[in-house]
C-alpha positions as CSV (number, residue, x, y, z in Angstrom):
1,X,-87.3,-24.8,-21.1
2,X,-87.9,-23.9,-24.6
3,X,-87.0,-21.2,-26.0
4,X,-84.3,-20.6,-23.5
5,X,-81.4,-22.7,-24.2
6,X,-79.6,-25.0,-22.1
7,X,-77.0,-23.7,-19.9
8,X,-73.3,-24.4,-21.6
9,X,-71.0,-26.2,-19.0
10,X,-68.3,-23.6,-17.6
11,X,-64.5,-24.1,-19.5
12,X,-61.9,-24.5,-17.0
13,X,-58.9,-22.6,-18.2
14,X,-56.0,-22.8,-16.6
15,X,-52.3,-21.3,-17.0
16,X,-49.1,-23.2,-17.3
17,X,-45.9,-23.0,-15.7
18,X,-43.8,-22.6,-18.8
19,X,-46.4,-20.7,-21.0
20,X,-45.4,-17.2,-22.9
21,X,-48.1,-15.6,-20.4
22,X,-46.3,-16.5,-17.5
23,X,-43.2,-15.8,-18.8
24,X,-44.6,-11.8,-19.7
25,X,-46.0,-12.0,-16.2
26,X,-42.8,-13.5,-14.6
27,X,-40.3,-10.6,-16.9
28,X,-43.5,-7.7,-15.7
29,X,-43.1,-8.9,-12.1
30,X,-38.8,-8.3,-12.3
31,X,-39.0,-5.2,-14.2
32,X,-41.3,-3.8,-10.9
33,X,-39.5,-5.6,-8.4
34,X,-36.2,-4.6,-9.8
35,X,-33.3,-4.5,-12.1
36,X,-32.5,-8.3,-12.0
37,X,-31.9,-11.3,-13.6
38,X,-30.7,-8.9,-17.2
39,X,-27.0,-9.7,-17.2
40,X,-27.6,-11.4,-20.6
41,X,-27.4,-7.6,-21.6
42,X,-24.0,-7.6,-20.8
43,X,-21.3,-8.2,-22.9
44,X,-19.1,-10.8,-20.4
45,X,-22.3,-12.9,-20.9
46,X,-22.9,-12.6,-24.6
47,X,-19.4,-13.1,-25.0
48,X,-19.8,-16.9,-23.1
49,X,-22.8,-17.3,-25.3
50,X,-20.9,-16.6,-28.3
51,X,-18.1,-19.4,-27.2
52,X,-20.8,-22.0,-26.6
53,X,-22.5,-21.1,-30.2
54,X,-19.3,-21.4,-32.0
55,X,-18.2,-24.5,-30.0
56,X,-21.8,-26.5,-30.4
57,X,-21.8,-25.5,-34.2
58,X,-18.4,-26.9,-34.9
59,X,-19.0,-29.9,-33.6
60,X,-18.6,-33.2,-35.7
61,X,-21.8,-35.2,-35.7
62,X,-21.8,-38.9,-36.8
63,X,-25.3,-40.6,-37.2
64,X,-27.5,-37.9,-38.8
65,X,-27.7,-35.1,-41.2
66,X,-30.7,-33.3,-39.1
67,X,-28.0,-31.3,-36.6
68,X,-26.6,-28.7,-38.6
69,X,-24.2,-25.9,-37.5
70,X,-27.2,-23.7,-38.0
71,X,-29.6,-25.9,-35.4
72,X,-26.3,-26.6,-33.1
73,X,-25.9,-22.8,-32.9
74,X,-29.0,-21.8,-32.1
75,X,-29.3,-24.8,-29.7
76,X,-26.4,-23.6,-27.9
77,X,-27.8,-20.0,-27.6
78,X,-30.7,-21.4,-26.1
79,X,-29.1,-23.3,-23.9
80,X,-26.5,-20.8,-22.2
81,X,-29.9,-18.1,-21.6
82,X,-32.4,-20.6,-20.8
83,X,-31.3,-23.6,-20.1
84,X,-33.4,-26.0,-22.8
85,X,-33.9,-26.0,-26.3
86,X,-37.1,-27.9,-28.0
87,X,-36.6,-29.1,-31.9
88,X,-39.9,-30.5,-33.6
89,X,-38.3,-33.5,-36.0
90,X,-39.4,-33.2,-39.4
91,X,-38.8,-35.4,-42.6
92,X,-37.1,-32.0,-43.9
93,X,-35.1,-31.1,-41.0
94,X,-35.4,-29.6,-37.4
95,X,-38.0,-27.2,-36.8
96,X,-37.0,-24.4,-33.7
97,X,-39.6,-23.5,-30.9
98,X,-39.6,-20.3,-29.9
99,X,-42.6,-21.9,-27.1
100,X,-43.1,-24.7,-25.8
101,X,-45.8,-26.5,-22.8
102,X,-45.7,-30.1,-21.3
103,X,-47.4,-33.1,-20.0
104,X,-45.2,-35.5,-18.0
105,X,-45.8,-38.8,-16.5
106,X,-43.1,-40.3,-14.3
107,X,-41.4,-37.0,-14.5
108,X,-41.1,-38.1,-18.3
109,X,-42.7,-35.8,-21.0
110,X,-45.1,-37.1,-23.2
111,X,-46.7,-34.5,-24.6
112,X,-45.7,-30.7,-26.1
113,X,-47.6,-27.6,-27.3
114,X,-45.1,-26.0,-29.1
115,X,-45.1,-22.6,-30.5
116,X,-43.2,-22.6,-33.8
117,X,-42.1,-18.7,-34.7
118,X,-42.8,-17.7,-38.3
119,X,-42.9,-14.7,-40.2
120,X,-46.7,-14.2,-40.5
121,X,-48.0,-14.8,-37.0
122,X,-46.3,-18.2,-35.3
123,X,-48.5,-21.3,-34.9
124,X,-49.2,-23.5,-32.0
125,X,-48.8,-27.5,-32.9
126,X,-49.4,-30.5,-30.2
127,X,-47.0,-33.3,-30.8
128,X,-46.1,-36.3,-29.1
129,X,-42.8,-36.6,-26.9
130,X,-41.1,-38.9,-29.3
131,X,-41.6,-36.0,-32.1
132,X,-39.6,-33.5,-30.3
133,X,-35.7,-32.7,-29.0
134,X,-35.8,-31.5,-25.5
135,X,-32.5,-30.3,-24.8
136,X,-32.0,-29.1,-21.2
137,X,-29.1,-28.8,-18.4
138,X,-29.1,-27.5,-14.9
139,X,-32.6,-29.7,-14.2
140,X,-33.2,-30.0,-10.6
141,X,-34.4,-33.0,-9.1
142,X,-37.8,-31.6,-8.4
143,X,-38.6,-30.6,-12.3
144,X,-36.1,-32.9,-14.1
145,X,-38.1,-32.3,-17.4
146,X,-37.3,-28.0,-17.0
147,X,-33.8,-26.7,-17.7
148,X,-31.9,-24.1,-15.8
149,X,-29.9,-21.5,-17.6
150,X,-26.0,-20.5,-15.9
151,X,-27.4,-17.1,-14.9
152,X,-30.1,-18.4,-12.9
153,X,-28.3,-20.6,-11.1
154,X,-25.9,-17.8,-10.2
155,X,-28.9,-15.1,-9.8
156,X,-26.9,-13.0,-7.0
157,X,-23.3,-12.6,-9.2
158,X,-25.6,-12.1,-12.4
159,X,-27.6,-9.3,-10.2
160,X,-23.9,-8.0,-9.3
161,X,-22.5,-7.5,-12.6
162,X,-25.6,-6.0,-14.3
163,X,-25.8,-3.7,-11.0
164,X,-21.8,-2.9,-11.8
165,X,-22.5,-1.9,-15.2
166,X,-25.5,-0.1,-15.2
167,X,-24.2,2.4,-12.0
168,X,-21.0,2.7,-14.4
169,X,-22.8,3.5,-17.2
170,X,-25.3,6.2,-15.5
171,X,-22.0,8.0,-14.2
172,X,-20.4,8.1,-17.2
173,X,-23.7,9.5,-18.7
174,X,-24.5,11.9,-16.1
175,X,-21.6,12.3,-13.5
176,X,-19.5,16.1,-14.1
177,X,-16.7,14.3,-15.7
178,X,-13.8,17.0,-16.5
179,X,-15.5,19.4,-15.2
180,X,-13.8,22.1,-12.6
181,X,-14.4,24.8,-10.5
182,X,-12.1,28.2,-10.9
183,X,-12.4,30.8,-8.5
184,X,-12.2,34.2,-9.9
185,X,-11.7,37.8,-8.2
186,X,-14.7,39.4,-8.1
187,X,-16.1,40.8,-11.1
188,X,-19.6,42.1,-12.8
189,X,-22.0,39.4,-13.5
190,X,-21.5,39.8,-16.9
191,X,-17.9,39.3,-17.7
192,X,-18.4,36.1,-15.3
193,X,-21.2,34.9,-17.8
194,X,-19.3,35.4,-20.6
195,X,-15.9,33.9,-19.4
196,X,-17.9,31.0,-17.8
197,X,-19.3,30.6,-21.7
198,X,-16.1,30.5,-23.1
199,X,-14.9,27.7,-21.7
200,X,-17.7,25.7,-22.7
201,X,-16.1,24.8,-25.8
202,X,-13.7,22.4,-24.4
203,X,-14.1,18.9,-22.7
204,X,-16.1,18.3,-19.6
205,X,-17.8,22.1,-18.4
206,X,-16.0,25.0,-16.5
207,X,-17.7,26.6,-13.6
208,X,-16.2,30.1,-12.7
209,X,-17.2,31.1,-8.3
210,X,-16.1,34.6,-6.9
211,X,-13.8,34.3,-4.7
212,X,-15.3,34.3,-0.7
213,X,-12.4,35.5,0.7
214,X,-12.0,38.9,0.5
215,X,-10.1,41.7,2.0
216,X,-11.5,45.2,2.8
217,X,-9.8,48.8,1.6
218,X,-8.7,47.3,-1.9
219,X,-6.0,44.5,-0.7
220,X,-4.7,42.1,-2.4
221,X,-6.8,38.9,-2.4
222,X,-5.6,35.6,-0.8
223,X,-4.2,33.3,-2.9
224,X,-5.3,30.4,-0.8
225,X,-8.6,30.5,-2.5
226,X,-7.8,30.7,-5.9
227,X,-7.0,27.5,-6.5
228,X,-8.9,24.8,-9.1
229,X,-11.6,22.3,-7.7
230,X,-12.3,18.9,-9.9
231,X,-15.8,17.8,-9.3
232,X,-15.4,14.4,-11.1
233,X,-16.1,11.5,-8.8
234,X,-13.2,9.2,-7.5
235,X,-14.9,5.7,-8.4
236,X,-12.0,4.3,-7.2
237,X,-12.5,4.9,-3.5
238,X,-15.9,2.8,-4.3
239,X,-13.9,-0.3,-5.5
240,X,-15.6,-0.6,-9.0
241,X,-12.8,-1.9,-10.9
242,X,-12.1,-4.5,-8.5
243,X,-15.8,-5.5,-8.1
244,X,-16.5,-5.4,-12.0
245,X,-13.4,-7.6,-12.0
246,X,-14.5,-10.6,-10.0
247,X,-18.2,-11.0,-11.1
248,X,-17.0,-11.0,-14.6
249,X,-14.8,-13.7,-13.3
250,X,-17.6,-15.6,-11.8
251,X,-19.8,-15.3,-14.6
252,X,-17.4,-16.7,-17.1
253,X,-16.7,-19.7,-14.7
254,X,-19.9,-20.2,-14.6
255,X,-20.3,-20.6,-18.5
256,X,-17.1,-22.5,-17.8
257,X,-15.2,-20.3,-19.9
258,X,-11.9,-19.4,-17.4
259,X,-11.5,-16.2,-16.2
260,X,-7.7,-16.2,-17.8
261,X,-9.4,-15.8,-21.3
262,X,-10.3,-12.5,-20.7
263,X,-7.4,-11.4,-18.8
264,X,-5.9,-8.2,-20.5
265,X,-1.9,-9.9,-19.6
266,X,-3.1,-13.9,-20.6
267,X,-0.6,-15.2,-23.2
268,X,-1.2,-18.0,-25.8
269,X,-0.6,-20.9,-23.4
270,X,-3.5,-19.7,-21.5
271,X,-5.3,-18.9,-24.3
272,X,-5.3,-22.5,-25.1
273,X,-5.5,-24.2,-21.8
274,X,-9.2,-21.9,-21.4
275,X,-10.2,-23.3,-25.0
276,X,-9.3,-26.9,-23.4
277,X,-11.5,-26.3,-20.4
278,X,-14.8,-25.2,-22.3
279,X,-14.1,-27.9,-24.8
280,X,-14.1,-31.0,-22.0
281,X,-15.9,-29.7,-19.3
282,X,-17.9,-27.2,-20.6
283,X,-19.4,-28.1,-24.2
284,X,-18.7,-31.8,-24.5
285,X,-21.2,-33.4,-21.8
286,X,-23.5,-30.6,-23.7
287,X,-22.7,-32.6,-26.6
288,X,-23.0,-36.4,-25.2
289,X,-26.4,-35.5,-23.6
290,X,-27.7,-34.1,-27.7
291,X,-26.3,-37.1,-28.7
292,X,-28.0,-39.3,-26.4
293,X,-31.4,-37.6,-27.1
294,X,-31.0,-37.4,-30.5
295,X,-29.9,-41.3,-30.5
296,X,-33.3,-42.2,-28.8
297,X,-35.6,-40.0,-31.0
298,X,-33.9,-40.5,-34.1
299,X,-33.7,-43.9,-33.4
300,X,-29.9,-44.5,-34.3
301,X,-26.9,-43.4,-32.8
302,X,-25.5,-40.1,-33.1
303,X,-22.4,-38.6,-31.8
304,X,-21.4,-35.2,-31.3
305,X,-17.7,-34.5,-30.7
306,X,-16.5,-31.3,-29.4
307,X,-12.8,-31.6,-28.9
308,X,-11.3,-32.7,-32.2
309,X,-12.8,-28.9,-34.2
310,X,-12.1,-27.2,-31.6
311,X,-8.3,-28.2,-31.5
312,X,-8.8,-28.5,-28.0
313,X,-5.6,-30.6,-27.0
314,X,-2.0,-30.1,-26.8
315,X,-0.8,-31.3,-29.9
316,X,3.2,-31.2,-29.1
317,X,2.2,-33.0,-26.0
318,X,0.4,-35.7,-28.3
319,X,2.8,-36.2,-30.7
320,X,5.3,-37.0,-28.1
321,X,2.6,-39.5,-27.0
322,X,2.3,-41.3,-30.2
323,X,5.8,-41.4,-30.4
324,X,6.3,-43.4,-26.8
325,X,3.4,-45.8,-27.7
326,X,4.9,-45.9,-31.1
327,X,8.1,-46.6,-29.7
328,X,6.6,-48.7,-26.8
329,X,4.4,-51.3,-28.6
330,X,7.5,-52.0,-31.3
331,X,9.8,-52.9,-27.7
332,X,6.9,-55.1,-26.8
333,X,6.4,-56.9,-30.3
334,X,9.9,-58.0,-29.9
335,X,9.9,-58.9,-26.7
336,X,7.0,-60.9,-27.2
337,X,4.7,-59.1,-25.0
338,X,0.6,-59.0,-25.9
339,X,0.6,-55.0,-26.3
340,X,-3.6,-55.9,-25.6
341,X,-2.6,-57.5,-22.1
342,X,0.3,-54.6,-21.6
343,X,-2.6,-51.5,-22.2
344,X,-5.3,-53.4,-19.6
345,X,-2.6,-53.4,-17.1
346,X,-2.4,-49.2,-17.4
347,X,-6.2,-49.2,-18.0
348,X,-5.9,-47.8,-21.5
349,X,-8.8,-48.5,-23.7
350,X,-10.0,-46.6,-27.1
């Protein structure tokens, strides 16, 4: 009734799965619960990261100009700590999103609201699924449209090495390392004080005790008591070294990045055989599945090889090869032989 006004319908609002509140809710609701799910802090996995940057960004790409070793590296950063990278296509280029949301139908996106980052407050955009590069791995059958980063599927040895480093770092930065304790005959308070203060110039602290045992009508003093004590802990009664060891291990396989890379005794061989790895089973099904998406969205094909930047092959081994096929095909010219039918029979195509 007039002059009251009619009464607004109420608004709905609801929170998404993937939104940057749930995400400060989801980091708020770690931080209380505990120290976990931070190994990206560490430097085993921010040196994986760095080997799947470098690798995505050298990649050769055939089909389009849009993936850059800029966008590639940032791509594959996103990729190793959260599992998916979103790219808005532009006439100019790629445009990173630092945020995205999603509507799916069929389990297939259609929809995004996408947070691009800029220098004066980001923006929100909503675009249409053909508009975007959704880059994801780890998906689970359940939410095939959400990636899953390496640390989250390996939550317990990612807990295990940040729990490593962090109790190693709080005993170097608070354990009595180098520090001792002298007995010393009894004396004044004084001359203890100041003796105890002269040794504080040196590394680690000094700590100066009288002497408990004693002997009555001015004897000599046992000798069994004046002997040094070192209060530093013994970590290696607590195995540190050899637990530090094999999460770092498991980390980098999980990146697969092979735990020989980092070994302190690997020689080149090994060296090579881990860049091999990372290459073919690491960053190049990475690089077929951008390719793929970038073929349907661009709409042309694109192709992303890994293997021929990275030098990731044995190069002796395949110049003996060309040699034998070399040497093999000119045998079968003059004997007449198809070489075409001769490679089917091995199964030997491009």
């Amino acid at each position: 009734m007039w002059p009251f006004k009619r009464k607004e319908p109420e608004t709905e609002t609801r929170s998404s799965g993937t939104g940057y509140t749930t995400q400060v809710m989801q980091a708020r609701a770690d931080y209380i619960g505990g120290v976990d799910g931070v190994a990206e802090l560490t430097g085993t996995v921010q040196g994986c990261v760095s080997l799947w940057e470098g690798g995505l960004s050298l990649s050769d790409v055939d089909g389009t100009d849009m993936l850059t070793p800029a966008m590639l590296a940032l791509a594959g950063r996103s990729l190793a700590l959260r599992g998916e990278a979103v790219f808005v296509i532009r006439e100019d280029g790629l445009l990173p999103c630092s945020d995205w949301d999603l509507t799916t139908r069929y389990s297939k996106p259609t929809a995004y609201r996408v947070g691009i980052a800029d220098t004066g407050g980001g923006k929100t955009e909503t675009v249409l699924a053909g508009e975007v590069l959704h880059l994801r791995i780890g998906s689970d059958v359940s939410m095939p449209y959400v990636g899953q980063s390496p640390l989250r599927r390996a939550r317990l040895t990612a807990g295990l090495l940040q729990i490593v480093e962090t109790a190693l770092s709080e005993v170097y930065a608070n354990a009595p390392l180098g520090s001792s304790v002298i007995p010393f005959p009894e004396a004044p308070d004084q001359d203890m004080s100041d003796l105890a203060r002269g040794f504080r110039g040196f590394r680690g602290k000094m700590l100066v005790r009288e002497s408990v045992n004693v002997t009555a009508a001015g004897g000599p003093a046992p000798q069994t008591d004046l002997k040094p004590s070192d209060v530093s802990p013994d970590l290696s009664r607590a195995m540190t070294k050899e637990t530090l060891a094999a999460s770092r291990s498991s980390i980098e396989m999980v990146f697969g990045v092979l735990p020989g890379l980092s070994n302190i005794s690997t020689t080149g061989p090994m060296v090579r055989e881990a860049q091999r790895h990372l290459a073919q089973w690491g960053l190049m099904p990475i690089a077929a599945m951008i390719g793929q998406e970038a073929s349907e969205k661009l709409g042309q094909p694109v192709t992303l090889d890994v293997m021929r930047p990275m030098q990731a092959f044995d190069a002796g081994g395949r110049a003996r090869a060309l040699g034998a096929i070399v040497q093999t095909m000119a045998l079968a010219k003059e004997a007449g032989v198809d070489p075409s039918e001769a490679l089917k029979l091995v199964d030997w195509k491009e």
